[in-house]
C-alpha positions, 0 to 999 in steps of 0.5 A: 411316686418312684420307689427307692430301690438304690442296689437294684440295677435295672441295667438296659431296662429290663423292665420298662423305667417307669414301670420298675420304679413306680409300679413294680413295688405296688404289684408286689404290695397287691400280692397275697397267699404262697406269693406273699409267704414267700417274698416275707420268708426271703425277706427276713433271710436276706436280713439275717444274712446282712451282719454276716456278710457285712463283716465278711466284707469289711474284714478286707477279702483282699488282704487275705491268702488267695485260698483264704479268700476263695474259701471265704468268698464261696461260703458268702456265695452259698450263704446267699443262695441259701437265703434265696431259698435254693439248695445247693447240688454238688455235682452239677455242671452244664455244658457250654456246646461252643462250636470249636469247643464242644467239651467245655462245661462250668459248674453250677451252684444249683439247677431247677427243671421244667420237667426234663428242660433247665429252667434256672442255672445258678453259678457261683460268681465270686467277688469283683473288684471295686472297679471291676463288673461282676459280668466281667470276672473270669469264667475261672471264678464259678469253681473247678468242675466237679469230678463227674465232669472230668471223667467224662473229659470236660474242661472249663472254658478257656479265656471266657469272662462271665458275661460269655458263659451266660451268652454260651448257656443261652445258645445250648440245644437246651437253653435255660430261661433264666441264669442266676449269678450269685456272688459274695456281695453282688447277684447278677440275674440274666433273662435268655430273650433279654441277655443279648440286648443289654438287659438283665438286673443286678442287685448289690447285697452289699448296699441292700444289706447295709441300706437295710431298706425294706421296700429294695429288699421286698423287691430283691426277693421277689425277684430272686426267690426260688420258689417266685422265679421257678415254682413247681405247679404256677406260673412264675411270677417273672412272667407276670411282672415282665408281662405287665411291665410290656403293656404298661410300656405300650400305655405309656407310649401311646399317652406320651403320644397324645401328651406330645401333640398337645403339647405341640398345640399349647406351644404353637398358640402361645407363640400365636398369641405373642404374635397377635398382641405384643407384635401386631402380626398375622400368620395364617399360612400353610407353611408358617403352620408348618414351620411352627409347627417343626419349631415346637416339635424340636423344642418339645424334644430338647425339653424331654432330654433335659427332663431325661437327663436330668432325672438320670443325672446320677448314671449318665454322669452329664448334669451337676444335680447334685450340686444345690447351685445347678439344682435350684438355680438352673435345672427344670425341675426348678421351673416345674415347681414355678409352674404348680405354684397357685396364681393367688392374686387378682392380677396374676388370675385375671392374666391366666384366664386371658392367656388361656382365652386368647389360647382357645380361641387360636386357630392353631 
């Protein structure tokens, strides 16, 4: 059973679908010793942190000064980090090593090594709008440089949304493996073999915090925790869980492809028993099979994007499902749950187990 974990974006599937939904938790579940410790410790933090933010929030930023609410936002920003176990370092900036601007540099939050190599970067990441993406604030909000920065003539990026300054560490003669964008009331976490196809998750604390779920919170700090997303002396967990999540992508294809072709052959001999019983005909051609056979393949393949949109309904925007109407009355789950319904009367039985004879016996 699929997981609520509503304010987790697992944007471009980072994670394989399925496996984030419905293994994810349980591998989490399966967790014992330092691991365990340290997702309850971010756990009961980020719960701590909740009303504070919560209030921030609903106070109304927006109405504030602009210095009021840089400084108001900042502090939620670091509250964050330090409820997801970092400490913050004063000082610290990378430089983005762009070609034509090789002197521009942003200021970090918090930095973690792997030995002498950066192994996370934390940058601030502000407060977007309600109709803004966090990726796409301006480069301005992670902060002015640090005084370190300048002296050595570094400048902050000119013109560079969020999304351009991670793509920038990740192309560094050093590249980070993980950047971690810690805003008021959104976290973005960027993956460096990932980032450019479209994937990396986002969590929303405004909705985890309010929601209060503990399932989406036991996830959030598994995933953004210092000591799970970097640890010192082990393999990071990340490692493990995107690991997993790839073979159970392959499992996964390769069951869909035994699923497909017996779905191709149990399409294939009811029409072949239609054709025997109600219109009296024969068909045991080579290019009747073929034809047939491509008929059931292009049904087959119509069915799974109606399952797939409809079970995406809420982010593809394209299937009323929540309208009760559409839902009942027109979707296929609604012919999902006919089918499981038992066959509790002799009539209905003696005609299962004919249709399944018939089936049987098909050459097809």
């Amino acid at each position: 059973m699929a997981a609520d974990l509503t304010g987790i974006e697992n944007v471009g599937e980072l994670f394989s679908a399925h496996y984030f939904e419905v293994r994810l938790l349980e591998e989490l579940k399966a967790l014992a010793g330092p691991e365990r410790e340290a997702i309850d410790t971010v756990t009961t933090r980020l719960r701590a942190l909740g009303p504070r933010l919560l209030d921030a929030l609903a106070d109304g930023l927006s109405s504030q000064g602009t210095t009021a609410r840089r400084e108001v936002v900042h502090d939620l920003a670091v509250r964050v980090l330090e409820a997801l176990g970092y400490e913050r370092e004063p000082g610290a900036y990378a430089v983005l090593e762009r070609t034509g601007a090789p002197n521009e540099a942003v200021p970090l939050l918090a930095r973690l090594l792997h030995g002498k190599e950066p192994a996370v970067l934390v940058l601030e990441a502000g407060l977007a709008g309600q109709d803004d993406a966090l990726l796409a604030q301006p480069a301005s909000v992670t902060g002015p440089l640090p005084e370190l920065a300048t002296e050595h003539d570094l400048v902050p990026p000119a013109e560079l949304d969020l999304a351009e300054v991670v793509s920038a560490l990740f192309a560094t003669a050093s590249p980070p493996r993980w950047v971690l964008l810690v805003g008021a009331a959104e976290v973005v976490l960027a993956e460096r073999a990932r980032f450019g196809r479209g994937q990396y998750l986002r969590f929303d604390l405004a909705t985890l915090l309010r929601r209060r779920s503990a399932e989406a919170l036991r996830v959030t700090a598994a995933l953004l925790g210092r000591t799970l997303l970097a640890p010192t002396a082990q393999r990071p967990l990340h490692e493990a869980l995107l690991e997993k999540s790839h073979q159970h992508a392959v499992g996964v294809s390769a069951s869909l492809k035994f699923a497909a072709r017996e779905a191709v052959e149990l399409l294939a001999n009811e029409v072949v028993h239609y054709e025997r019983t109600t219109s009296k005909r024969r068909i045991y051609t080579e290019r009747v099979a073929r034809e047939l056979t491509q008929d059931c393949l292009v049904y087959l393949f119509r069915l799974l994007f109606l399952f797939y949109a409809e079970a995406r309904a809420p982010e593809l925007h394209g299937l009323p499902m929540s309208a009760e109407e559409y839902a009942r009355g027109y979707s296929l789950e609604v012919l999902r749950e006919l089918e499981q319904v038992p066959l509790v009367t002799p009539e209905r039985a003696k005609a299962s187990s004919s249709t399944r004879a018939s089936s049987a016996s098909s050459p097809w």
